[in-house]
TIMI-2910 file (N, C-alpha, C, CB; in pm, 1 decimal, decimal comma, always signed):
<rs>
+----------+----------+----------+----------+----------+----------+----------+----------+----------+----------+----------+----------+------+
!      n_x !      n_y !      n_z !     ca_x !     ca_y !     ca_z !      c_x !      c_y !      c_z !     cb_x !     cb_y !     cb_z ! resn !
+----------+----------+----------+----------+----------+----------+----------+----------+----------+----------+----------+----------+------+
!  -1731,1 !   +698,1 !   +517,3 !  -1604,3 !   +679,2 !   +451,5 !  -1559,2 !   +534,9 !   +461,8 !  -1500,1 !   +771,4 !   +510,3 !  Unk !
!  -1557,4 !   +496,7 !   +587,6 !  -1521,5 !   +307,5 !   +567,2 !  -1592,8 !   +226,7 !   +497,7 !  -1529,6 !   +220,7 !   +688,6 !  Unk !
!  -1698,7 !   +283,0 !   +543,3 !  -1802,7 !   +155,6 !   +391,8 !  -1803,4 !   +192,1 !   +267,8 !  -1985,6 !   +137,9 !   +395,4 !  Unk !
!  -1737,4 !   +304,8 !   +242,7 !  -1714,1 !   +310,5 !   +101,1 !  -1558,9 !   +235,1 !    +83,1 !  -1721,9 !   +480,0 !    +45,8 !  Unk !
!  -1479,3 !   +257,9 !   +188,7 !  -1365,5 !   +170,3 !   +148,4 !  -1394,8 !    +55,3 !   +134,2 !  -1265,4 !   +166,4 !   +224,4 !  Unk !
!  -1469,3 !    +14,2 !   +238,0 !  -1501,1 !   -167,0 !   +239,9 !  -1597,1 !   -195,6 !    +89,9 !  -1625,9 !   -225,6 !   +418,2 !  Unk !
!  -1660,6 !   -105,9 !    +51,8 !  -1710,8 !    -92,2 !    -87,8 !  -1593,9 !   -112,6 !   -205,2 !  -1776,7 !    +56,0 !   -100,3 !  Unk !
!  -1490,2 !    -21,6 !   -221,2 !  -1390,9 !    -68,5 !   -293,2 !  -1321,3 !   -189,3 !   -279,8 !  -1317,8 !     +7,1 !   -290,4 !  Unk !
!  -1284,3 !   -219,1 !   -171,8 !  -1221,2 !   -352,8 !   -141,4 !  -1275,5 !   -472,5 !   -174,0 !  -1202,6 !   -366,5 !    -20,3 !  Unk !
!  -1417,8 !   -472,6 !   -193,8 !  -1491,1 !   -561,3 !   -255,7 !  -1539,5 !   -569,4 !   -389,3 !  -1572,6 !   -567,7 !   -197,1 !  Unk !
!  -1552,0 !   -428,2 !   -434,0 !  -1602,7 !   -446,6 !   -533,8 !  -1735,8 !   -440,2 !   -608,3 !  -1571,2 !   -516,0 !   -534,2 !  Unk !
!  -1784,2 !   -364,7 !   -503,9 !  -1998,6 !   -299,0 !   -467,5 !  -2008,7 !   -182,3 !   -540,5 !  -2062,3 !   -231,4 !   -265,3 !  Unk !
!  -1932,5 !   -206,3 !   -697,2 !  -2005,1 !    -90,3 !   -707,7 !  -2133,7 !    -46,2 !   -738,5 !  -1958,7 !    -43,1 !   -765,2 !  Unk !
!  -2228,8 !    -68,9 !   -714,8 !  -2360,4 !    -71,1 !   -707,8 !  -2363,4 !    +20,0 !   -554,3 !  -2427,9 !   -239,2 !   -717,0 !  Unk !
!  -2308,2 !    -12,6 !   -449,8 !  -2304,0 !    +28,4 !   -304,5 !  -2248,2 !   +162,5 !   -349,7 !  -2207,3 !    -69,1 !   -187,4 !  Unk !
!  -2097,6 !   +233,3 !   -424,7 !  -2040,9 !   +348,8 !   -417,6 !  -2069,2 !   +425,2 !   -508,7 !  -1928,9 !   +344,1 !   -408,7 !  Unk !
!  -2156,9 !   +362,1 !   -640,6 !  -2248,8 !   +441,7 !   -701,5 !  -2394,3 !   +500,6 !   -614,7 !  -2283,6 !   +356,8 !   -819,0 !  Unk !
!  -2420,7 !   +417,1 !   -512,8 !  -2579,2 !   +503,7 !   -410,6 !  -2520,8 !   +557,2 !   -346,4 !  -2701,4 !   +429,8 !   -308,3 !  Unk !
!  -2374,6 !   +581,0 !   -291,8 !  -2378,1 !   +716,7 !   -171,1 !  -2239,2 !   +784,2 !   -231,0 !  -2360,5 !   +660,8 !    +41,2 !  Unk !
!  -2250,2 !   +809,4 !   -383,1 !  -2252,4 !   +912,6 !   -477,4 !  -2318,3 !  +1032,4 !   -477,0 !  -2284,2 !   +870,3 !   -569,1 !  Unk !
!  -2308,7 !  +1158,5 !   -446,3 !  -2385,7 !  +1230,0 !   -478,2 !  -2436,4 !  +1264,9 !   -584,4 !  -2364,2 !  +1289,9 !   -444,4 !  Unk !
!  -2519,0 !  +1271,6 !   -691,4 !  -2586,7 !  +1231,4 !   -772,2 !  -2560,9 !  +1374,4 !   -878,2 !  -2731,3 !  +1185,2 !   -710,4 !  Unk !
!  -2501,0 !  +1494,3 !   -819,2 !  -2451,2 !  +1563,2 !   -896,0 !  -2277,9 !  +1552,8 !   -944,0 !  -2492,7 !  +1671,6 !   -841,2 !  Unk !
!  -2237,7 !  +1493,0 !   -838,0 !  -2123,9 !  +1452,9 !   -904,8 !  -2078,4 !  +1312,4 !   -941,9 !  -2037,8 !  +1499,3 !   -840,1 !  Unk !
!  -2197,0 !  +1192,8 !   -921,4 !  -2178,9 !  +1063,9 !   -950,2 !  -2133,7 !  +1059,8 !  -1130,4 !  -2327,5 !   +981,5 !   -902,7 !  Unk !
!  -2035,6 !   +986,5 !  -1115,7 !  -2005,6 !   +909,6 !  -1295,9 !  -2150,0 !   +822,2 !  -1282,4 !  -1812,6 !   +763,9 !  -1325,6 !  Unk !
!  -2182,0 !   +850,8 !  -1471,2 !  -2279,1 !   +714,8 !  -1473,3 !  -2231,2 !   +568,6 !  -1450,4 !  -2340,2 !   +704,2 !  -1607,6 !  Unk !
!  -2100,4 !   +547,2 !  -1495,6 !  -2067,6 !   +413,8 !  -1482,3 !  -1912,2 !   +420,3 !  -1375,9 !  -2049,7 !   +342,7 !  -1654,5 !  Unk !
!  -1891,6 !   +302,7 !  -1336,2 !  -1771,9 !   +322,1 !  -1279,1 !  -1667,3 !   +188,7 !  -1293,4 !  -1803,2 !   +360,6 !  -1134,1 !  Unk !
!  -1600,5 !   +169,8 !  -1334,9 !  -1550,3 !    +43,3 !  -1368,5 !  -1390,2 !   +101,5 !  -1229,5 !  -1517,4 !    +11,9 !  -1597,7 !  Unk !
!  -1362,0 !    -44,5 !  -1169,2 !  -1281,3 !    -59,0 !  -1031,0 !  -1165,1 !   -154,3 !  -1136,3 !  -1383,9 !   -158,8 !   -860,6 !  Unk !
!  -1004,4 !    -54,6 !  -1086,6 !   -912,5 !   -198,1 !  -1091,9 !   -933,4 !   -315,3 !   -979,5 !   -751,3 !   -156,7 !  -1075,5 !  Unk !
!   -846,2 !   -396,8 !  -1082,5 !   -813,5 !   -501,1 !  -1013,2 !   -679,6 !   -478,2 !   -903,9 !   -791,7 !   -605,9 !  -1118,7 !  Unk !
!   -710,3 !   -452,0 !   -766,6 !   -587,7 !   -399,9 !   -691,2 !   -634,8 !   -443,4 !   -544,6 !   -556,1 !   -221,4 !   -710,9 !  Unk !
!   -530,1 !   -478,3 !   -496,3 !   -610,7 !   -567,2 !   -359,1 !   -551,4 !   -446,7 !   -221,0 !   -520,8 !   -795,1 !   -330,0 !  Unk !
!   -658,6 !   -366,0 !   -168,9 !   -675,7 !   -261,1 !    -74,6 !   -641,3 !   -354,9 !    +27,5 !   -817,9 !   -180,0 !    -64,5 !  Unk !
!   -543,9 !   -263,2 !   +113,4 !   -463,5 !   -313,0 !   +237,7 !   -500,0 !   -279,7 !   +355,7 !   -339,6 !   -277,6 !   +239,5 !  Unk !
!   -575,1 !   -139,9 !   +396,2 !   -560,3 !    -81,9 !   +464,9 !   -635,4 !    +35,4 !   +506,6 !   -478,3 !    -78,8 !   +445,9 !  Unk !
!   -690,6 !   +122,0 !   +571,1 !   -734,5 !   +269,9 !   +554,2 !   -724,1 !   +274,5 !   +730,3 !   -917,3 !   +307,3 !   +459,4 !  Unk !
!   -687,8 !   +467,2 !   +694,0 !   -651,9 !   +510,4 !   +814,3 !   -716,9 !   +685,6 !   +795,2 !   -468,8 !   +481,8 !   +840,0 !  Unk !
!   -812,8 !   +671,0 !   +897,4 !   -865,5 !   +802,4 !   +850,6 !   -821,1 !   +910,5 !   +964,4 !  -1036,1 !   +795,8 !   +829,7 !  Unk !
!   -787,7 !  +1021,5 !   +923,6 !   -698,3 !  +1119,3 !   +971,2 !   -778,6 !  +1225,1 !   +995,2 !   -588,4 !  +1152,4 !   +884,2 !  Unk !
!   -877,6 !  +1237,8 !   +963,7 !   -942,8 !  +1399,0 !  +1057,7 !  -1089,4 !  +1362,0 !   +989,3 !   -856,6 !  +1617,0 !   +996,4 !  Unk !
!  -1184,7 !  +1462,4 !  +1071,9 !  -1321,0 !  +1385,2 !  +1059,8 !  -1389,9 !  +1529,8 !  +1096,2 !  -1355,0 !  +1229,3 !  +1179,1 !  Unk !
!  -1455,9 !  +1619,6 !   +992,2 !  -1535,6 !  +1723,9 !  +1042,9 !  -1662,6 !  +1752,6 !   +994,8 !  -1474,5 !  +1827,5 !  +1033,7 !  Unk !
!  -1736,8 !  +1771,8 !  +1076,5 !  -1918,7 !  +1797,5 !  +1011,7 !  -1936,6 !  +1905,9 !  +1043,2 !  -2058,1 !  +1713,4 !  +1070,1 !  Unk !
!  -1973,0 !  +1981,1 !  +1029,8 !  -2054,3 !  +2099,7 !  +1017,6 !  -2228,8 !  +2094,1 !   +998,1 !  -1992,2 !  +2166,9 !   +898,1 !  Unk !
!  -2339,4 !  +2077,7 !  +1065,9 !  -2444,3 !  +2063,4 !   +959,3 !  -2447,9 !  +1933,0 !   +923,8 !  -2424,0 !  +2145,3 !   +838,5 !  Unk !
!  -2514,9 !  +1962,6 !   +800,6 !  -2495,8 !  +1815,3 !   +681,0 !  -2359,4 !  +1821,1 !   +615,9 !  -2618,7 !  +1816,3 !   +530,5 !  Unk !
!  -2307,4 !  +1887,7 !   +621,1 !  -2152,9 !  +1908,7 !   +553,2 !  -2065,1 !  +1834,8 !   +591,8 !  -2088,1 !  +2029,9 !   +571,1 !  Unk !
!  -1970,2 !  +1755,9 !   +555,6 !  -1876,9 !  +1685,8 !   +617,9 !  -1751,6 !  +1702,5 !   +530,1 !  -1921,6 !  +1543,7 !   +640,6 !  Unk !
!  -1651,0 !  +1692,8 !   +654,1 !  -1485,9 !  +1624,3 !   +550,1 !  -1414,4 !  +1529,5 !   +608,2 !  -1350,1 !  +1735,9 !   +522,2 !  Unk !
!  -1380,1 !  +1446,6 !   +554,2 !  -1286,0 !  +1353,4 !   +584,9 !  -1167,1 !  +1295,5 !   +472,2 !  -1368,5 !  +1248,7 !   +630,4 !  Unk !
!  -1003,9 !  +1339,3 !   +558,3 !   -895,0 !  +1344,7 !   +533,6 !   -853,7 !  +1167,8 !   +523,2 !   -829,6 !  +1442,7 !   +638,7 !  Unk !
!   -806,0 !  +1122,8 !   +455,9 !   -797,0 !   +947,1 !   +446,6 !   -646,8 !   +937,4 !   +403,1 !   -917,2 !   +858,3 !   +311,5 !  Unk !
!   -573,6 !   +842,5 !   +445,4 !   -546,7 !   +766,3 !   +330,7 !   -549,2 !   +618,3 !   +315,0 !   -438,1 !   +798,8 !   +298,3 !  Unk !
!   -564,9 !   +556,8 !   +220,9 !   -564,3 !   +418,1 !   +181,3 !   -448,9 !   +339,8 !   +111,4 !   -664,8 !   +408,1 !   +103,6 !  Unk !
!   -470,0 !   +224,6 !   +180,6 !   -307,6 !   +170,6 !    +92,0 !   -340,3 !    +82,9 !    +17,6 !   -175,8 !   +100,0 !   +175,2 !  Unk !
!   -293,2 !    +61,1 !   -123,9 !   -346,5 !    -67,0 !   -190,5 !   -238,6 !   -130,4 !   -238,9 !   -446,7 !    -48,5 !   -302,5 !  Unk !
!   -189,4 !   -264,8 !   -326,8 !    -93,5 !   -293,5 !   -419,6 !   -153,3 !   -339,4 !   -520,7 !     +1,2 !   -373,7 !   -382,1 !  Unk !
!   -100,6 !   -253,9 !   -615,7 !   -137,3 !   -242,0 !   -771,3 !    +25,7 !   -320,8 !   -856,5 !   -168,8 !    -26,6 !   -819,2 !  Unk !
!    -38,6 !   -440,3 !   -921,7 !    +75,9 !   -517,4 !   -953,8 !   +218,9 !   -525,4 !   -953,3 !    +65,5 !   -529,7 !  -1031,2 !  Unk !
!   +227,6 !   -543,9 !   -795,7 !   +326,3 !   -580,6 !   -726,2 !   +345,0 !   -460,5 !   -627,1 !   +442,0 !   -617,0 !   -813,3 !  Unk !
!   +299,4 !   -379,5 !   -647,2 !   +353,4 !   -179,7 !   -569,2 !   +275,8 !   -163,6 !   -512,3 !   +367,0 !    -21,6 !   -651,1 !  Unk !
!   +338,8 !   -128,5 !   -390,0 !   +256,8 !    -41,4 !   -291,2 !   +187,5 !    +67,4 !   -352,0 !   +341,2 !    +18,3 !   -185,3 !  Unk !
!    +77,4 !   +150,2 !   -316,8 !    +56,7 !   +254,3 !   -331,3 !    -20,7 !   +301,3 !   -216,6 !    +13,2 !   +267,7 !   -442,9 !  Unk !
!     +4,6 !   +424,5 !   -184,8 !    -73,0 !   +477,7 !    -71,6 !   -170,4 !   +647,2 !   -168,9 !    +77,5 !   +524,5 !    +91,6 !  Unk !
!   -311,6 !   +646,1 !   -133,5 !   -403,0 !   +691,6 !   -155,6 !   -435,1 !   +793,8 !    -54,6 !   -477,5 !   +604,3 !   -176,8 !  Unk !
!   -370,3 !   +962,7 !    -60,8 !   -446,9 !  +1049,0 !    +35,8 !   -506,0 !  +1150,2 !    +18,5 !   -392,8 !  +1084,2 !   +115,6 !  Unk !
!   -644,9 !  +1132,6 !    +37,9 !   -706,9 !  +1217,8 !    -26,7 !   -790,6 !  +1274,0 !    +76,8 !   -769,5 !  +1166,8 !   -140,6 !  Unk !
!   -869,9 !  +1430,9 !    +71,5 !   -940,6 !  +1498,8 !   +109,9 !  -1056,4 !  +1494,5 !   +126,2 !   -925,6 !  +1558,9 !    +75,3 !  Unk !
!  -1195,6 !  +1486,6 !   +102,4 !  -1317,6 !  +1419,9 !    +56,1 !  -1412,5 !  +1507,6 !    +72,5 !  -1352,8 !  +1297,3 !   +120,2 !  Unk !
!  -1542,9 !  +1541,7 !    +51,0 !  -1665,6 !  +1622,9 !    +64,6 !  -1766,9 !  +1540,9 !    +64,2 !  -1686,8 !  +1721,8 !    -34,1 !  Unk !
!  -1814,4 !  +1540,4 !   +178,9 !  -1970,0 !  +1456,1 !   +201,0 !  -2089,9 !  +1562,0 !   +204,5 !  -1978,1 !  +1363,2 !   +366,6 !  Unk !
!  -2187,0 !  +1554,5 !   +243,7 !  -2288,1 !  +1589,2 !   +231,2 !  -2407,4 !  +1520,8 !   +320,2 !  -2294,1 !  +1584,9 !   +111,6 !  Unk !
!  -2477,4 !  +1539,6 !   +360,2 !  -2555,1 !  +1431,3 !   +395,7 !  -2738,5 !  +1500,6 !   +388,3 !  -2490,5 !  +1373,7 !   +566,9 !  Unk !
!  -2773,7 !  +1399,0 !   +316,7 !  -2904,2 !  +1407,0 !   +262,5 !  -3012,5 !  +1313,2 !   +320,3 !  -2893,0 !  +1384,1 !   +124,0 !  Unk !
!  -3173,8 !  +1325,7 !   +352,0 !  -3250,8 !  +1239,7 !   +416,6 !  -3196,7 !  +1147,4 !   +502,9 !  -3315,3 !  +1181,6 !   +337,9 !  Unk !
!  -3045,8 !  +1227,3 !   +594,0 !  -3002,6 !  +1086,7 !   +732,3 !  -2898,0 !  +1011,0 !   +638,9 !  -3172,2 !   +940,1 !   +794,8 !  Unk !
!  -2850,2 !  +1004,9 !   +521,0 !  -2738,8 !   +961,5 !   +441,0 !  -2618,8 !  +1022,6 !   +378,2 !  -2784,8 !   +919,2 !   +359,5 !  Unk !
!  -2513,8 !  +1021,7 !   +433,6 !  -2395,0 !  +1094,2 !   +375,6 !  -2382,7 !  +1079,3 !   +247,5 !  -2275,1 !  +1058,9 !   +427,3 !  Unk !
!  -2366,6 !  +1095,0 !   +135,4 !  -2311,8 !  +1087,0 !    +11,0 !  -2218,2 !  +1114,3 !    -37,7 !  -2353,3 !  +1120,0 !    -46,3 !  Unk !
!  -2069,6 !  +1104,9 !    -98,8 !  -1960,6 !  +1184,0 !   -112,8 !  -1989,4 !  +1259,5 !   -227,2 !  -1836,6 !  +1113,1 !   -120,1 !  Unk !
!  -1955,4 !  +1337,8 !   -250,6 !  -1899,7 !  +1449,8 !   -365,9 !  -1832,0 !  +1472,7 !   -390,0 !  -1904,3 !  +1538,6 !   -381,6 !  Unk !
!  -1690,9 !  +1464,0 !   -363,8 !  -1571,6 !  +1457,1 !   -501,5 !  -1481,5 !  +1501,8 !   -388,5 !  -1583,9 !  +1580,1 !   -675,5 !  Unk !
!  -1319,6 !  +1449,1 !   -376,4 !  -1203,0 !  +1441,8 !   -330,9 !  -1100,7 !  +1496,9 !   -377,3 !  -1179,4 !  +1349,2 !   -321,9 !  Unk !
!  -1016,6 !  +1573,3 !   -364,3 !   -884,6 !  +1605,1 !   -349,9 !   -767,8 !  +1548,1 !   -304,9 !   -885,9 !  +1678,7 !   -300,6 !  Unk !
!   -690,8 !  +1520,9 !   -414,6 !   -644,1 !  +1448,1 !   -386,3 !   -489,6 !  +1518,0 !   -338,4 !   -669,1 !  +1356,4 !   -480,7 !  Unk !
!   -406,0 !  +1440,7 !   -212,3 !   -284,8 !  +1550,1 !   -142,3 !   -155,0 !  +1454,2 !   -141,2 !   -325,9 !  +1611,9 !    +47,4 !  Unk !
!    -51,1 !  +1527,2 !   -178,8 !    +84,5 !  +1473,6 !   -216,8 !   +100,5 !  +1337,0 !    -75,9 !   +227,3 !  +1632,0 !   -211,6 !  Unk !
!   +157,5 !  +1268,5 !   -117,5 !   +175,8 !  +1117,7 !     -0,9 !   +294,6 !  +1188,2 !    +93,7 !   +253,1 !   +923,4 !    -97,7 !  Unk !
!   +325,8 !  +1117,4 !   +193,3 !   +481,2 !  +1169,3 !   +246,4 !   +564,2 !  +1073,4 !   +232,8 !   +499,0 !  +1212,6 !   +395,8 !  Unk !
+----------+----------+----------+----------+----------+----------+----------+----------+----------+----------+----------+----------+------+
</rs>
């Protein structure tokens, strides 16, 4: 989950398209322009290869805060987590 943040924050998408899971990867992915502040990850569970992790992220999107909290589904394949698609949960 952090190196995919540190992936957004930079701008790799080449990096968050490979630990995509490949059934739910977009072919393309185009990133705003929004400068990520922050991440704070809030619960962390594996099962297996199964994983979840609860996040949220803060970014400012021209001029505004925004805070990002979402749910997540990993997976992990040949020793590599991959995400599979997030839920996303009301901010407080």
């Amino acid at each position: 989950m952090r190196s995919r943040y540190s992936a957004y924050a930079q701008g790799l998408i080449g990096y968050l398209l490979a630990t995509w899971h490949p059934s739910t990867a977009p072919g393309e992915l185009a990133l705003s322009p929004v400068k990520w502040l922050g991440l704070e990850v809030r619960q962390v569970q594996a099962v297996g290869d199964a994983g979840v992790v609860e996040f949220v992220a803060r970014y400012r999107d021209g001029g505004h805060g925004v805070r990002l909290h979402e749910i997540s589904r990993f997976v992990r394949e040949d020793g590599r987590w991959l995400y599979i698609d997030g839920q996303m949960q009301e901010t407080e």
